[in-house]
Backbone bond lengths (Angstrom), bond angles and torsions (degrees), N, CA, C in turn:
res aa  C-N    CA-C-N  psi(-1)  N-CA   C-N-CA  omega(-1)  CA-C   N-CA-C  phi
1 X - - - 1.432 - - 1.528 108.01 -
2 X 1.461 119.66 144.96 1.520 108.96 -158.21 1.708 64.65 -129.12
3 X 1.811 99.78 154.99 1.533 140.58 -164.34 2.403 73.90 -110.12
4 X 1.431 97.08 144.34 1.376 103.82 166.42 1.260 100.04 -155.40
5 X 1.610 124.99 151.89 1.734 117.41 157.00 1.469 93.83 -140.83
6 X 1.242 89.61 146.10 1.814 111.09 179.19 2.012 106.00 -171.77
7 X 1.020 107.78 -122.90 1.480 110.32 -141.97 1.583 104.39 -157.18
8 X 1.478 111.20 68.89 1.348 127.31 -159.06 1.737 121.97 -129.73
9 X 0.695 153.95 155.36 1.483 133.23 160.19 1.941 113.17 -130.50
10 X 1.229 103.77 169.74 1.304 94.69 -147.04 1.844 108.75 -68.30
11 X 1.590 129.27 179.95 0.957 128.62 -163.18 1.655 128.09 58.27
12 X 1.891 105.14 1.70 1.542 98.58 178.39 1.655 100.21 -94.01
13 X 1.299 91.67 156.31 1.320 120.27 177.09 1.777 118.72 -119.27
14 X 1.700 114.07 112.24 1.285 117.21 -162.74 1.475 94.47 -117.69
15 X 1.810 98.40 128.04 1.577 108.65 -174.63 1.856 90.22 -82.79
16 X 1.353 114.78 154.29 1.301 119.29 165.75 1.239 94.14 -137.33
17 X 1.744 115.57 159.38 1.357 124.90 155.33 1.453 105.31 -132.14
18 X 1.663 101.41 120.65 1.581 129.60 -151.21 1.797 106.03 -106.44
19 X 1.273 95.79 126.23 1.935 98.70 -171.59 1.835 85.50 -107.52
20 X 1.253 121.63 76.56 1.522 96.68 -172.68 1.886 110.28 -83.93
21 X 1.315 130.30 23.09 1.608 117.89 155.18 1.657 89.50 -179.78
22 X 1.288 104.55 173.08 1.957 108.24 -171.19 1.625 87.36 -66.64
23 X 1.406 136.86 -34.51 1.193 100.80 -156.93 2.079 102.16 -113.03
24 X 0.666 103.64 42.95 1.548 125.60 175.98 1.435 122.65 -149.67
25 X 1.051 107.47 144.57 1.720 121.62 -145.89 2.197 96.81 -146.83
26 X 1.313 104.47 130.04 1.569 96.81 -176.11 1.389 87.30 -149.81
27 X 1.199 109.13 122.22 1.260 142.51 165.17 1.547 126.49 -50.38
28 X 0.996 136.06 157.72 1.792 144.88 166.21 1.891 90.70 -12.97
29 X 1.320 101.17 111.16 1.742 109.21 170.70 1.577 89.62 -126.06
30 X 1.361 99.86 127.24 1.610 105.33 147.70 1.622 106.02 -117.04
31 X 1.814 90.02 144.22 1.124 94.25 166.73 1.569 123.67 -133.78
32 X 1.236 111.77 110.72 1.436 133.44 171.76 1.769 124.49 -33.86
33 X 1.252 128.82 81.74 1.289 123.66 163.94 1.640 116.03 -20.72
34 X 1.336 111.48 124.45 1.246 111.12 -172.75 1.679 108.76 -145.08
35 X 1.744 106.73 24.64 1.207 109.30 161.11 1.273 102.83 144.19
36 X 1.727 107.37 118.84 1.277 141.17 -170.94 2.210 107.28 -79.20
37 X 1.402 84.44 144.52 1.584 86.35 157.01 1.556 119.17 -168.34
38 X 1.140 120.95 114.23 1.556 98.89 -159.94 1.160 107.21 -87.29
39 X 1.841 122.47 162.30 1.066 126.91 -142.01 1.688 100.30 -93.70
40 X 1.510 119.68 -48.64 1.235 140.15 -176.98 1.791 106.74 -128.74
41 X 1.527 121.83 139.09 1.076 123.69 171.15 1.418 108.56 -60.15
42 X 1.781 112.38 135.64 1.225 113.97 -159.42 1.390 146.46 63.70
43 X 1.378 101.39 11.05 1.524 106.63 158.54 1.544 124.89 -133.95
44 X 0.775 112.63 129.36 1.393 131.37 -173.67 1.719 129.76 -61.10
45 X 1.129 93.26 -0.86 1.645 99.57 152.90 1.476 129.83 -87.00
46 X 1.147 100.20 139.82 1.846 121.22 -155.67 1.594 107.45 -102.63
47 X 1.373 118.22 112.06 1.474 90.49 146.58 1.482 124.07 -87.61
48 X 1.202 113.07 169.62 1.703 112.19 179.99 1.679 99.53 -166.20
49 X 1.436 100.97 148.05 1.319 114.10 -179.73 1.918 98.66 -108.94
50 X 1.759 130.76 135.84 1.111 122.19 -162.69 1.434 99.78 -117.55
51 X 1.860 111.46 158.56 1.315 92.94 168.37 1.367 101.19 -133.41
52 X 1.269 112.74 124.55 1.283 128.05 161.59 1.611 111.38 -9.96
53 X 1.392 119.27 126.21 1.437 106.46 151.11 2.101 90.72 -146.90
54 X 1.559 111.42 164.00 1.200 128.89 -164.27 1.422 130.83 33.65
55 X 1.780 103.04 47.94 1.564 127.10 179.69 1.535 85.35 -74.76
56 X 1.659 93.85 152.86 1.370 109.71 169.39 1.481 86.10 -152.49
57 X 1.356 122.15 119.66 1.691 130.30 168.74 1.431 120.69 -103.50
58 X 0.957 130.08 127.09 1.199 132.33 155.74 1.468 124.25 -75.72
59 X 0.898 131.02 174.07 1.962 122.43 -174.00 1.620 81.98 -175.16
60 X 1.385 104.22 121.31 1.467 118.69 165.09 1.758 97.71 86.99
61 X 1.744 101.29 170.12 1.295 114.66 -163.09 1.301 98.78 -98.07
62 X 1.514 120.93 156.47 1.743 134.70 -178.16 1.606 101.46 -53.75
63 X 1.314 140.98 148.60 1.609 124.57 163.97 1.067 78.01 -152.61
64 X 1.824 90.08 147.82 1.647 109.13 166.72 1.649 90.81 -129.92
65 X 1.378 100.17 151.01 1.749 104.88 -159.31 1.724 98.65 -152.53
66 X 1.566 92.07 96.88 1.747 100.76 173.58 1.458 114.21 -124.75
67 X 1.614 104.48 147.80 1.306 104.22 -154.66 1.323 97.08 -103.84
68 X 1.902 103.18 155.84 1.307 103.33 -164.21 1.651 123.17 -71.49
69 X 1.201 118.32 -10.23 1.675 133.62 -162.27 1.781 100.06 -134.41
70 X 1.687 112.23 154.01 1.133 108.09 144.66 1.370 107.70 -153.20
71 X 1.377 144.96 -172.16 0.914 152.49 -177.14 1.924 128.27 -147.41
72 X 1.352 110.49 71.82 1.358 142.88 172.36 1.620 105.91 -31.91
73 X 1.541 137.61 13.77 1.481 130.69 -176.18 1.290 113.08 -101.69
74 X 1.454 123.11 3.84 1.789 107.98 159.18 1.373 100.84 115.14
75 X 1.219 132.29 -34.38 1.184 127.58 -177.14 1.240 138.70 -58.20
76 X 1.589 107.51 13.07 1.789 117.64 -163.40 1.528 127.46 56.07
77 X 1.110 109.48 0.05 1.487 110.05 165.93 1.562 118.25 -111.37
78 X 1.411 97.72 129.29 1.890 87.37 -176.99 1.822 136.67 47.57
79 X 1.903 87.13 39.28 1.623 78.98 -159.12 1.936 89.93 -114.71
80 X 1.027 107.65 22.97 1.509 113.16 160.79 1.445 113.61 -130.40
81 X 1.271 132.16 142.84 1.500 146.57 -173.16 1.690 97.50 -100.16
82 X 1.336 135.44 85.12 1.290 122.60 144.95 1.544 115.09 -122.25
83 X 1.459 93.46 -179.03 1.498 100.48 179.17 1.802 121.46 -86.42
84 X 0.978 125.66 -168.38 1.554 124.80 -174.27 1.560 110.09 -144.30
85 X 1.293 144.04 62.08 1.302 147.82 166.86 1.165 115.60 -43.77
86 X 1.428 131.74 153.17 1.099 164.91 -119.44 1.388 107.09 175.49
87 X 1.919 125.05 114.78 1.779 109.71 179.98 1.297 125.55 30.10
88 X 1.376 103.33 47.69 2.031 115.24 164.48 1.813 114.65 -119.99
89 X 0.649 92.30 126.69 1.551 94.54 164.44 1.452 114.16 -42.19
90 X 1.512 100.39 144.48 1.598 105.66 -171.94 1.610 111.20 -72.94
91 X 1.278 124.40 -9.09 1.518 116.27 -160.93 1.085 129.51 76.11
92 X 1.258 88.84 34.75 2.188 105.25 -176.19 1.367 80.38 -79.17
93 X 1.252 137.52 -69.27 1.266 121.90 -116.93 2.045 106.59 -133.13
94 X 1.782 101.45 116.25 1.611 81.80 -158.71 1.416 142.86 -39.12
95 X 1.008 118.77 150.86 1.460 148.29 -163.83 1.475 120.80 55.28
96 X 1.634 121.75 17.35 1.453 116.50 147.57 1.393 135.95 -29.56
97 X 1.588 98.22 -30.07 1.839 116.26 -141.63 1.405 106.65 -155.07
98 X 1.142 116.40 101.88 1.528 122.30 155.98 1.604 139.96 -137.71
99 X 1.634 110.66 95.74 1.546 108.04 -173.64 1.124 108.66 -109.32
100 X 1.660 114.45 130.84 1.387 143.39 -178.16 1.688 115.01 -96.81
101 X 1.113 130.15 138.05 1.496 105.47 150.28 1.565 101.19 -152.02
102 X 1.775 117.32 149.82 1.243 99.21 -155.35 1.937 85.88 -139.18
103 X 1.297 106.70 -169.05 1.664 96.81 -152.06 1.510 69.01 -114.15
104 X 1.727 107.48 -174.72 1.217 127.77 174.96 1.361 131.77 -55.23
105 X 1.294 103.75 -8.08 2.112 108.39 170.84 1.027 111.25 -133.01
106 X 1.730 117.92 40.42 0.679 119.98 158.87 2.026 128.75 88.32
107 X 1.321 93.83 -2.48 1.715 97.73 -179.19 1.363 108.98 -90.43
108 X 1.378 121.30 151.34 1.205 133.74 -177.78 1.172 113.81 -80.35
109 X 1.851 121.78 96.78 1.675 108.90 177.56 1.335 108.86 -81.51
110 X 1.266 125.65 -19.70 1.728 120.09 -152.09 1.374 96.31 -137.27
111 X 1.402 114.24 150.71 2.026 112.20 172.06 1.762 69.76 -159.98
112 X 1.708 106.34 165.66 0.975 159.94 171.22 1.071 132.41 171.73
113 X 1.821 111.62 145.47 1.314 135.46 179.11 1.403 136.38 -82.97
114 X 1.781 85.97 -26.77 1.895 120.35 -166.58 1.471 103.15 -109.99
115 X 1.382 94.20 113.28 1.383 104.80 176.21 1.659 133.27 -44.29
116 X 1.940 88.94 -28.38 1.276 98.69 -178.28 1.655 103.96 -91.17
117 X 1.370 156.82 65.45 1.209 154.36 -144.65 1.516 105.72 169.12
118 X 1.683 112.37 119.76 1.204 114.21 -159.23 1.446 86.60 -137.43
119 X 2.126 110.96 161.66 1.356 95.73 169.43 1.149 95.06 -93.55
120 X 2.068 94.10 163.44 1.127 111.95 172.97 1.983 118.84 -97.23
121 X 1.226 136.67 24.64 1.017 129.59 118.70 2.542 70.41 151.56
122 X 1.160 107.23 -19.11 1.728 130.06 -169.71 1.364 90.82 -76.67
123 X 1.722 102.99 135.58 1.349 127.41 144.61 1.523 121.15 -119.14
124 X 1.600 129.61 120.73 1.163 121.09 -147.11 1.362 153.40 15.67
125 X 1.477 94.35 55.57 1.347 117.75 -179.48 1.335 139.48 91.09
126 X 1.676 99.73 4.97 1.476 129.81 -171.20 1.554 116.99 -127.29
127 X 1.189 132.45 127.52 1.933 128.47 179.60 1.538 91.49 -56.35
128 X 1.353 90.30 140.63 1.256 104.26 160.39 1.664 117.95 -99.91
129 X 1.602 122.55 156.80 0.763 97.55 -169.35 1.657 123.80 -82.49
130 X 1.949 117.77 -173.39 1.330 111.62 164.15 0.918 122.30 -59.26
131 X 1.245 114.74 158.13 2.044 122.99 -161.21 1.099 117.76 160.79
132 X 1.413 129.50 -172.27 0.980 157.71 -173.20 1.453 113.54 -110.64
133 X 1.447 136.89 94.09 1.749 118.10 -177.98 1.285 110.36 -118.22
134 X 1.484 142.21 163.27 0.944 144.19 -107.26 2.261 85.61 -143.88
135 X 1.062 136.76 117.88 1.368 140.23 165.97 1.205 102.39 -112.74
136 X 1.669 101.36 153.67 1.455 138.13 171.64 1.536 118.28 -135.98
137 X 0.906 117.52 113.89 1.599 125.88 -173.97 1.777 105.65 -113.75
138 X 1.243 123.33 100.77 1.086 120.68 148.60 1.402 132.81 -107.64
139 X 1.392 120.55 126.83 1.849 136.25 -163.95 1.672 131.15 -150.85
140 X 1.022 100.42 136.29 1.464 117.55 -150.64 1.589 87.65 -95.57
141 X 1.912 107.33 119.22 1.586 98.17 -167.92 2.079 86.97 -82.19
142 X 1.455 95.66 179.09 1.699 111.75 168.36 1.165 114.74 -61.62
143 X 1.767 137.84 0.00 1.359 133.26 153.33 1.181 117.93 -117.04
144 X 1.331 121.56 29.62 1.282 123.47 146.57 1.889 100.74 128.95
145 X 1.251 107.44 -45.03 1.442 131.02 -148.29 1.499 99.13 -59.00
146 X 1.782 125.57 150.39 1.165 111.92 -177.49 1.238 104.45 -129.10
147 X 1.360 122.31 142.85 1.452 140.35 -171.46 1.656 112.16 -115.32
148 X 1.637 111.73 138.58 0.957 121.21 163.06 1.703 121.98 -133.52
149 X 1.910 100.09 129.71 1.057 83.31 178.04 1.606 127.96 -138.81
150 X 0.657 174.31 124.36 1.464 164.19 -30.77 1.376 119.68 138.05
151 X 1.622 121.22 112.60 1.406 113.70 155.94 1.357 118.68 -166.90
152 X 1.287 118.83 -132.88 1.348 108.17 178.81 1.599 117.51 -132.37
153 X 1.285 116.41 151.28 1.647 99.58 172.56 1.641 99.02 -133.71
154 X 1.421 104.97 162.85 1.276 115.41 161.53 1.274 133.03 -86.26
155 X 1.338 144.26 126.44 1.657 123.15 175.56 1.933 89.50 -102.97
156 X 1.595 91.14 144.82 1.288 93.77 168.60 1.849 113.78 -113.63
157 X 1.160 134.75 173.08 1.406 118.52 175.53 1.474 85.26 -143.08
């Protein structure tokens, strides 16, 4: 509960948007007057104690975290290539979420929308081969902000 004084009267409601440390981020807070007291007879400054309602906090910085290798042979280990987010939107809703990855001349084997959906090493229905392929990750963190990121992975077979 945050202590405030200013110049309010009762029943108002003051939207703030709150940066409370570099690595925390808080979203649309209103906070509801929930009890007046004036400071001096005849003046119109209020204290009031507020209470949060439709906080959404973040704590820590957005990361997107893709690994440099994978290995597509069946064995349940490392046999899908996706990424690993950190404070991103799930990709419900278009253009949260977009992962690309494309082969060496440039063609697009893989796209996804769903965060949870990785390639599996196949471009139309066939392995592709070992190599080097080329990703693009674009994502809309949980405060709005949009990230792009780019690099390379290996598939091994």
């Amino acid at each position: 509960m945050k202590e405030k004084k200013g110049f309010v009267k009762f029943g108002d409601v003051i939207n703030l948007n709150l940066t409370t440390s570099k690595n925390s981020s808080c979203l649309k807070t209103d906070i509801e007057l929930t009890q007046t007291v004036p400071n001096l007879p005849g003046n119109l400054s209020w204290s009031y104690s507020g209470v949060p309602v439709n906080v959404v906090c973040i704590y820590g910085s957005p990361k997107i975290l893709v690994p440099s290798a994978f290995t597509p042979n069946g064995d349940g280990t490392n046999d899908v290539f996706m990424q690993h987010t950190k404070y991103f939107n799930d990709g419900s809703e278009a253009g949260d979420f977009l992962f690309m990855v494309y082969n060496r001349w440039g063609e697009k084997v893989f796209e996804t929308t769903q965060t949870s959906k990785g390639w599996d090493g196949t471009f139309m229905g066939e392995d592709c081969q070992q190599g080097v392929y080329a990703y693009k990750i674009q994502a809309r963190s949980l405060v709005g902000k949009f990230f792009n990121e780019k690099g390379t992975v290996t598939l091994l077979r």
